[in-house]
ROVOMI-760678 format. One record per residue: residue in one letter; residue number from 1; x, y, z of N, C-alpha, C in turn. Coordinates in steps of 0.2 Angstrom, whole numbers. Example, Ala and Ser with C-alpha at 12.3 -4.5 7.8 and 13.67 -1.06 7.14 Angstrom:
2
a  1  66  -28  39  62  -22  39  66  -16  39;
s  2  64  -11  35  68  -5  36  64  0  39;
END
This chain:
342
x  1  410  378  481  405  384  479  408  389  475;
x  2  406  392  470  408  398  464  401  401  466;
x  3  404  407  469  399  413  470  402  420  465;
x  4  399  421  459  402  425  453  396  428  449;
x  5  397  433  447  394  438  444  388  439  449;
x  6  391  443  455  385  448  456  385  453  462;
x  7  382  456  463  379  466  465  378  463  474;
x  8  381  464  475  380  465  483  382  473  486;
x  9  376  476  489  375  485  489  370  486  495;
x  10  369  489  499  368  496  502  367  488  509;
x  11  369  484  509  366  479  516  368  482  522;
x  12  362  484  527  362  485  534  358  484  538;
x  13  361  485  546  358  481  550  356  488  556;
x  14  350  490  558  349  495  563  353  495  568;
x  15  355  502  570  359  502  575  365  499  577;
x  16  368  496  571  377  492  572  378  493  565;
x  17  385  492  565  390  493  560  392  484  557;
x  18  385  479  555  387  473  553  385  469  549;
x  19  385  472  543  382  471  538  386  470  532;
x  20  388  465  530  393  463  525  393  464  517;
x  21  393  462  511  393  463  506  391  455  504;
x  22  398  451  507  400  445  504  403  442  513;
x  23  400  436  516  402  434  522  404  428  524;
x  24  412  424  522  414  417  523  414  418  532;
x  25  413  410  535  415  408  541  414  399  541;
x  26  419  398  541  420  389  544  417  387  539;
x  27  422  389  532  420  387  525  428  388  524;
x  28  428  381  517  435  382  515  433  380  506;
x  29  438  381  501  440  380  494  435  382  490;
x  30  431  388  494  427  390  488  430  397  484;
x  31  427  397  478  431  402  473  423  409  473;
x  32  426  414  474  420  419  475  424  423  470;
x  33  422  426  464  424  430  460  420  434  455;
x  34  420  441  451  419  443  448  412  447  451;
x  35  413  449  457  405  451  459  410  459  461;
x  36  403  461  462  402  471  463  399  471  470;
x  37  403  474  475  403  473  484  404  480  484;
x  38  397  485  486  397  494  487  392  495  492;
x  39  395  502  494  390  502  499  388  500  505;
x  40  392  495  507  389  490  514  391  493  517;
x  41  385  492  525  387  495  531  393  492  533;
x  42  395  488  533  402  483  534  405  482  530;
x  43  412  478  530  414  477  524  413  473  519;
x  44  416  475  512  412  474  505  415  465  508;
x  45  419  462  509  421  456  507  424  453  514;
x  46  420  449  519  424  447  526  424  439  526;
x  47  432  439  529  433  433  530  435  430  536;
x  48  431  427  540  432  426  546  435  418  550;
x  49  436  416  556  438  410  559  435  405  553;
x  50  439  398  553  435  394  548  436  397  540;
x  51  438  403  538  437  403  532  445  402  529;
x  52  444  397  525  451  393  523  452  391  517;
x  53  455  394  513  459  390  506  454  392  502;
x  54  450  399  502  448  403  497  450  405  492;
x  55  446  407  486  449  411  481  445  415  480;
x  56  447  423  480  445  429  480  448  432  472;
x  57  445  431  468  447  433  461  443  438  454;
x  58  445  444  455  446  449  450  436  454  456;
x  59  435  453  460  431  455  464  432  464  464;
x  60  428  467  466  429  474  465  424  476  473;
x  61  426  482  478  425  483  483  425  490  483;
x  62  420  494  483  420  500  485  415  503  489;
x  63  417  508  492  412  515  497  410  510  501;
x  64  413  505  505  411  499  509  412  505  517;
x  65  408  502  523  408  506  528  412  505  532;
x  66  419  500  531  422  497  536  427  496  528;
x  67  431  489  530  436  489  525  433  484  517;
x  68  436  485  512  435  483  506  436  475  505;
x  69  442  472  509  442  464  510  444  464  518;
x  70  441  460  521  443  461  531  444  453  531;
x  71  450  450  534  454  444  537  452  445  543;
x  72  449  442  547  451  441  556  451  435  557;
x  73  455  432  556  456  425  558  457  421  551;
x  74  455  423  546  454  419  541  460  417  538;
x  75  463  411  535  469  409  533  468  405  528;
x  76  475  404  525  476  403  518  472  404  513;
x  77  470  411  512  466  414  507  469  416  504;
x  78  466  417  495  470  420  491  468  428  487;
x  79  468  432  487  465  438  483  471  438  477;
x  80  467  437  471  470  436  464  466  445  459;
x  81  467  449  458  466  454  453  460  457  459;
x  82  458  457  464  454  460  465  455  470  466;
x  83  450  472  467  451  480  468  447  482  473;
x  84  450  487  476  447  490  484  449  496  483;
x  85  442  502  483  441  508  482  440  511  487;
x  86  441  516  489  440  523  495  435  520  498;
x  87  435  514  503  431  509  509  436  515  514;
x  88  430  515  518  428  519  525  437  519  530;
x  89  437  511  530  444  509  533  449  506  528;
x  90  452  499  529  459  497  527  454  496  517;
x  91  457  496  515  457  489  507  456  484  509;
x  92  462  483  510  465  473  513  467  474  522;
x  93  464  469  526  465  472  530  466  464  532;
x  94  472  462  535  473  456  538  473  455  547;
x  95  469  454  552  471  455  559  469  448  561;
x  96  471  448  569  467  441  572  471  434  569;
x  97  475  436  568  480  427  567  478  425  560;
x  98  477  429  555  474  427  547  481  427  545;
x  99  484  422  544  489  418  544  489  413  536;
x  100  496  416  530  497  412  525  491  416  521;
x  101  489  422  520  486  425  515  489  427  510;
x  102  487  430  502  490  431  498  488  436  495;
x  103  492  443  492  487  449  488  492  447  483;
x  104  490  448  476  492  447  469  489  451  465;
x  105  492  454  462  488  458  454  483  460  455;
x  106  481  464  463  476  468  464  478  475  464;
x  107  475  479  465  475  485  466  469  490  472;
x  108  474  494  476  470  497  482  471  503  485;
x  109  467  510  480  467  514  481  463  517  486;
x  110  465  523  489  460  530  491  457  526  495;
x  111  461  522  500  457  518  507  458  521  512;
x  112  453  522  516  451  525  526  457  533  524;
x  113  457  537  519  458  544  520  455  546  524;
x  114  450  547  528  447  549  534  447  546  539;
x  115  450  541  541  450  538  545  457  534  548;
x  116  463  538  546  470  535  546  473  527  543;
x  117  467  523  539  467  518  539  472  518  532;
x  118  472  512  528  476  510  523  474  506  519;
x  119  477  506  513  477  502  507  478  493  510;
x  120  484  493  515  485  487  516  488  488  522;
x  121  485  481  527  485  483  534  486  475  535;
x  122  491  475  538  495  466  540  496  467  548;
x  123  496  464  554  497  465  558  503  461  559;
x  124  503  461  567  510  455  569  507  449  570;
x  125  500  447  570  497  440  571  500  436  563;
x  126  497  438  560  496  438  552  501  441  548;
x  127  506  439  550  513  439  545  516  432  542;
x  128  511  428  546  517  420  544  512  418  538;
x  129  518  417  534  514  415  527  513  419  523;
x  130  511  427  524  508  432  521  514  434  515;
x  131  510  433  507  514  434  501  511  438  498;
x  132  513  446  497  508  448  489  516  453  487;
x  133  511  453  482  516  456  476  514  457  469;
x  134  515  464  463  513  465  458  505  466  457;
x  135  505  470  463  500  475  466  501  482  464;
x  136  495  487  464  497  493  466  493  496  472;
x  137  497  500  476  494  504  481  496  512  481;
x  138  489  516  484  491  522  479  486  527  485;
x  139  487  532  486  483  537  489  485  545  486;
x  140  479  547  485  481  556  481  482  561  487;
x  141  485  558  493  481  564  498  488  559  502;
x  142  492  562  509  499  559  512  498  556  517;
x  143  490  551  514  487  546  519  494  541  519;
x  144  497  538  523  501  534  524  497  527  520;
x  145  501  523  514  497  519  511  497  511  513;
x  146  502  508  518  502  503  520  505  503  528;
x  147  502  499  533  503  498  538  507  491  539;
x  148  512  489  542  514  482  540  517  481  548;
x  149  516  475  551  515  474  559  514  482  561;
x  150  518  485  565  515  491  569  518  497  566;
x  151  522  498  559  527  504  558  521  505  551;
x  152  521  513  550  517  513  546  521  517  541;
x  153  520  516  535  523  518  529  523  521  523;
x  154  525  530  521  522  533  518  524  529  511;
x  155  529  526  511  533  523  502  528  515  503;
x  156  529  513  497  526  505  496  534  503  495;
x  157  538  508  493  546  505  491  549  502  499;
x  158  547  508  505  550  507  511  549  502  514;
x  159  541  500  513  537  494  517  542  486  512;
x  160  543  489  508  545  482  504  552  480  504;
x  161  555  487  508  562  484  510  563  480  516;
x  162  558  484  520  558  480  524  555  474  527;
x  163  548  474  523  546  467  524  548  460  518;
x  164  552  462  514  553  455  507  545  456  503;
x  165  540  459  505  535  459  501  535  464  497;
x  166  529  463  491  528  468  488  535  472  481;
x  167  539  467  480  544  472  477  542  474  470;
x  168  538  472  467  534  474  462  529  477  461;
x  169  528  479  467  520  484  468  523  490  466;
x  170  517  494  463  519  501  462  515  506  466;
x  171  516  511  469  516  516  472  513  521  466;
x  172  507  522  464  504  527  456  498  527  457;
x  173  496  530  452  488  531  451  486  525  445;
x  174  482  522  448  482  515  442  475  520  435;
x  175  473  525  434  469  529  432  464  522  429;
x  176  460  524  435  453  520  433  448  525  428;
x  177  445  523  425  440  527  422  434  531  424;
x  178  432  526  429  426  533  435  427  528  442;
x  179  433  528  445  434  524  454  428  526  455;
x  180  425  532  459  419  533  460  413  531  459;
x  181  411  531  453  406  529  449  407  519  449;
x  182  411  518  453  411  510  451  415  508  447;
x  183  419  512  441  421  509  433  426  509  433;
x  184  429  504  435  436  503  437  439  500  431;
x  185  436  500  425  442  499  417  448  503  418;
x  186  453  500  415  458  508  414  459  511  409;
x  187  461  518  408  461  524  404  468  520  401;
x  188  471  523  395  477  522  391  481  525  394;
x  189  488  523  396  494  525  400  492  522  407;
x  190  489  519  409  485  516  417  494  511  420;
x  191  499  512  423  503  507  428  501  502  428;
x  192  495  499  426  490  492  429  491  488  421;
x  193  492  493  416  495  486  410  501  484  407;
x  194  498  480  405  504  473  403  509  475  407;
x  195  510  472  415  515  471  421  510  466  426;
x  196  507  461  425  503  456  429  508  451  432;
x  197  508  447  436  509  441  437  506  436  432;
x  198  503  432  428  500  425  428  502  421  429;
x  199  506  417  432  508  413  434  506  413  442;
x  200  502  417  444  501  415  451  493  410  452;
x  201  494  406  457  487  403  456  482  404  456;
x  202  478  403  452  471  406  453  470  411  449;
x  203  476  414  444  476  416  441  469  416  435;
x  204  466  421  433  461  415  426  463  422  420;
x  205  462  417  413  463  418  407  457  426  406;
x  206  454  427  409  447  429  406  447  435  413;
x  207  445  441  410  443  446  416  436  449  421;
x  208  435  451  423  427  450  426  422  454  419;
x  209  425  456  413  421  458  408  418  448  404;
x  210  423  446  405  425  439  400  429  439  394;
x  211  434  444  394  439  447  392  444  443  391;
x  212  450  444  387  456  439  388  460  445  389;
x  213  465  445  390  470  451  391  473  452  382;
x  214  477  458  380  478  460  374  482  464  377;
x  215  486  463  373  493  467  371  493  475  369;
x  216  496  479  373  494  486  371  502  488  368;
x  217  503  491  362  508  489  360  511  497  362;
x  218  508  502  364  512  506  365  517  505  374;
x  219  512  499  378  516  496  385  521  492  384;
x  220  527  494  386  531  488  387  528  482  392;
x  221  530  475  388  528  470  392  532  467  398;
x  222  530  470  406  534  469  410  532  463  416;
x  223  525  460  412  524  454  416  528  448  419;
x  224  525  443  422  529  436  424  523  431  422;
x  225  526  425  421  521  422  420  521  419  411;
x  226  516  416  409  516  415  404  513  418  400;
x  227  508  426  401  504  429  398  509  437  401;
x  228  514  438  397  516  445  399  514  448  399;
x  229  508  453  396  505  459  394  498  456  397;
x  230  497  452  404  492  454  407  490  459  411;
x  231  487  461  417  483  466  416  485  467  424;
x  232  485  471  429  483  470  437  475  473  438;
x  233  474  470  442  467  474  444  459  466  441;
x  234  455  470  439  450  466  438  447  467  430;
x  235  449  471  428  448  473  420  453  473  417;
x  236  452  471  409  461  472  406  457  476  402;
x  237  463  480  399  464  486  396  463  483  387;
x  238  457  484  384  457  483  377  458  488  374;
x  239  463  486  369  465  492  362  462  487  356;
x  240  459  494  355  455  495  349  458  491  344;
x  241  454  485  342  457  484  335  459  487  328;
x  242  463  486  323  462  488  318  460  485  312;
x  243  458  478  315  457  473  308  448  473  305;
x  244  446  478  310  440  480  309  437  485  303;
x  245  436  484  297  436  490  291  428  494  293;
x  246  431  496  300  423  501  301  425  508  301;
x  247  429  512  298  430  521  297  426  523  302;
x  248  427  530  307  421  534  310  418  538  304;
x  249  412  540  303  411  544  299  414  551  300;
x  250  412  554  295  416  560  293  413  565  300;
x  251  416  570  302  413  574  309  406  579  306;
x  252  408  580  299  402  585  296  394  580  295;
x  253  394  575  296  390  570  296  383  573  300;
x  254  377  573  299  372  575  303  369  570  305;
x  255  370  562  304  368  559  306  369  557  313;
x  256  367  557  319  371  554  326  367  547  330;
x  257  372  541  332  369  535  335  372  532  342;
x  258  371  528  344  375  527  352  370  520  353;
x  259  376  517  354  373  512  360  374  513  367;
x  260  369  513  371  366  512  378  363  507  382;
x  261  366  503  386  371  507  390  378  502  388;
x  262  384  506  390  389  503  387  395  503  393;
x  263  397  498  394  398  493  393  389  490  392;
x  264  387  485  387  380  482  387  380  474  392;
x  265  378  474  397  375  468  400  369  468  400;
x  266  366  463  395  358  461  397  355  467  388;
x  267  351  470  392  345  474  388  349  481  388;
x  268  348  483  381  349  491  379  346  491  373;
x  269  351  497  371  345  501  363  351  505  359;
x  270  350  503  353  353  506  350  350  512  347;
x  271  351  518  349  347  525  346  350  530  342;
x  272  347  531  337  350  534  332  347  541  328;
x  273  348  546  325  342  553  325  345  553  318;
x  274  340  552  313  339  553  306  336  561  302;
x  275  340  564  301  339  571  301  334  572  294;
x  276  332  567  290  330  566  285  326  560  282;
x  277  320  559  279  319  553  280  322  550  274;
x  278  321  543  272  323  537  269  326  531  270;
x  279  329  528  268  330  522  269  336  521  275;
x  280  336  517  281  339  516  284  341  508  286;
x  281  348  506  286  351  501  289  356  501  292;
x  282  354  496  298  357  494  303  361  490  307;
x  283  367  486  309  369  482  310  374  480  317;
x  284  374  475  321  381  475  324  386  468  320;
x  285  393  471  321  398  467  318  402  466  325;
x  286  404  458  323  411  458  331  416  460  327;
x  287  420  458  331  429  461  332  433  460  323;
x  288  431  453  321  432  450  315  429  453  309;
x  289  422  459  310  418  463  303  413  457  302;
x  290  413  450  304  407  446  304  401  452  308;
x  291  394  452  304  387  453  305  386  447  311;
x  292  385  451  316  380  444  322  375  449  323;
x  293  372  454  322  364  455  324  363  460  316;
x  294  356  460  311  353  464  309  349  467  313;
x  295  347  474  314  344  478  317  340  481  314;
x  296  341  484  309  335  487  305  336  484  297;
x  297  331  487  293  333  486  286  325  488  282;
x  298  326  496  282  319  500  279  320  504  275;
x  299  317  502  270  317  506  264  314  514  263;
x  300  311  514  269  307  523  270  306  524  276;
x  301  310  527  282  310  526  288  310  535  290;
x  302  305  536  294  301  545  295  309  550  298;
x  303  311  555  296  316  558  303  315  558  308;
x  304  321  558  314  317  562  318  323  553  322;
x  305  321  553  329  323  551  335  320  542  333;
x  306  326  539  334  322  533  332  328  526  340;
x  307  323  521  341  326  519  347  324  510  345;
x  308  331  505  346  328  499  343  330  495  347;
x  309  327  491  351  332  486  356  336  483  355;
x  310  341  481  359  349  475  356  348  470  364;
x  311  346  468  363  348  462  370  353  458  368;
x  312  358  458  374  366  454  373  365  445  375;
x  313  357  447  378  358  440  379  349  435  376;
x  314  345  433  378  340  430  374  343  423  371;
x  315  340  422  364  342  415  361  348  414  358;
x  316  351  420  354  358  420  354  362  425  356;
x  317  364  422  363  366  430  365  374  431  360;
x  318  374  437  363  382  440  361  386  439  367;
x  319  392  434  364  398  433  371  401  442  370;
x  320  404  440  377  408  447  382  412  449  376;
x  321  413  452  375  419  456  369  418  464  366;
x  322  422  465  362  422  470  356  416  472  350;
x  323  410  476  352  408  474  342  408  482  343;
x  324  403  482  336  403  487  332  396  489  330;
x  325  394  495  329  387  497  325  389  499  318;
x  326  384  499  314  387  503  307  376  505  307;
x  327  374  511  304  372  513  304  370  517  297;
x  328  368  515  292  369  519  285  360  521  284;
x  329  362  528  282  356  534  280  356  537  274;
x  330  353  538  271  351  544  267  356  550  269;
x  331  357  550  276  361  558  276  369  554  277;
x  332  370  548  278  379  545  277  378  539  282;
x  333  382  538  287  385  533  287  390  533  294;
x  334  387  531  302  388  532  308  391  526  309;
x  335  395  524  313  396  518  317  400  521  322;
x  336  402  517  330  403  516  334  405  509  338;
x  337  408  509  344  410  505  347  407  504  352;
x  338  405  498  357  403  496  363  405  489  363;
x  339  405  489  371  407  480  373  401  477  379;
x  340  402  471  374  398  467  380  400  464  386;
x  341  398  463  391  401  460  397  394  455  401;
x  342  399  450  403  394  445  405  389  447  413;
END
């Protein structure tokens, strides 16, 4: 089974705490990836007795009522780039004999502050087999960030001396874009780039945008693997290219455009306010300066507030990537950037 691309949010059940996001039981070698788990009364992502030889990849878990990914029993699972956001209780929570799991190229901030709990939580049942590494765990507040059998640890460097796990995890703020608001991209200067594993299994080329990873040339490349300058987390970090001959317009410009919503999945609008009338044209370019959509093209178009659909998808959609607007008026000459995501 491939359970990928989608919204699992606000699941409850009156009067108990058991309403899941995403729920394995006495299922094994299915691959569950790239889905949005917020808001459940239970945890975003549970894996129970029977759930065996899964692949958890690049998945994102937040404001969950219980923890972000919950093991009780569950074995030989693998969590590859996922993220686990300020959930109620643990991030990653391994109990109950979840034996042979693995955390990789994830990331698990701002977990159970209110409730003592942790970013990553391993018992003594579920240590045999247990490997992660080239992780980050992180709290803003001197929530202890991992629990590991019964000692609880304010360093990720302490937990790693002691258990052989984790010596490449870092201990920082992976600076998400809006943690809160869900937008777990990262800002420029983020610990989360070019330092990934790829070489672990289950690794995949592509990120929950449909992304490939990109070299950020101001990061050194501290990865493993065969793709050094990938990414941790579930988003990679794109720099702007420069082979693209699109200038921002000058700041004195009155002319002003945006696409919305952006990142674009599905249906948006490119809208634009022409402070004058006459002739206006319109365009999207990709990453290459290749034209893939005409939007406008009018020879006497009125002032004033003007709004044109873009759909990413229909008869020929737009793959997951980088493009561009260029917007030329009578009063100059706007363009902008937005990306598509699948």
């Amino acid at each position: 089974m491939h359970d990928e691309h989608n919204e699992s949010f606000a699941n409850a059940r009156p009067a108990q705490r058991a309403a899941n996001g995403i729920y394995l039981e006495q299922t094994t070698s299915n691959v569950v990836r790239w889905n949005l788990l917020h808001d459940n009364q239970d945890s975003g992502f549970q894996m129970d007795p029977g759930a065996t030889g899964n692949l958890s990849l690049q998945n994102c878990s937040w404001h969950n009522g219980d923890h972000g990914f919950d093991h009780l029993g569950g074995t030989g699972n693998a969590h590859v780039g996922d993220v686990a956001f300020a959930n109620f209780k643990d991030g990653f929570s391994f109990e109950g004999n979840s034996s042979g799991n693995s955390v990789e190229n994830c990331i698990a901030v701002e977990n159970g502050l209110t409730t003592n709990e942790f970013d990553l939580w391993v018992d003594s049942s579920s240590t045999v087999g247990f490997q992660s590494n080239d992780n980050i765990f992180w709290n803003s507040t001197p929530q202890q960030p991992v629990k590991y059998m019964s000692v609880l640890y304010a360093s990720v460097s302490a937990y790693a001396a002691a258990s052989g796990q984790d010596g490449r995890t870092f201990q920082a703020d992976p600076e998400f874009v809006n943690g809160p608001a869900g937008d777990f991209h990262l800002m420029a200067g983020s610990p989360a780039i070019d330092c990934a594993n790829s070489g672990v299994a289950g690794w995949s080329s592509v990120d929950d945008d449909g992304l490939p990873p990109t070299d950020d040339p101001s990061t050194a490349n501290t990865g493993l693997g065969p793709v050094p300058f990938a990414d941790r987390g579930a988003l990679e970090f794109q720099v702007a290219t420069t082979a693209v001959p699109m200038p921002e317009a000058p700041a004195d410009s009155a002319l002003s455009a945006k696409v919305a919503p952006n990142p674009l999945r599905g249906t948006g609008a490119l809208t634009f306010v022409l402070p004058q009338p006459g002739r206006v044209h319109a365009v999207v370019v990709d990453a290459s300066g290749r034209v893939v959509r005409r939007l406008v093209d009018r020879d006497q178009a009125p002032a004033g507030f003007h709004s044109v659909p873009l759909n990413a998808s229909g008869d020929e959609p737009l793959v997951a990537g980088v493009y561009f607007y260029r917007v030329e008026s009578a009063a100059g000459t706007r363009t902008g950037r937005f990306v598509v995501t699948r």
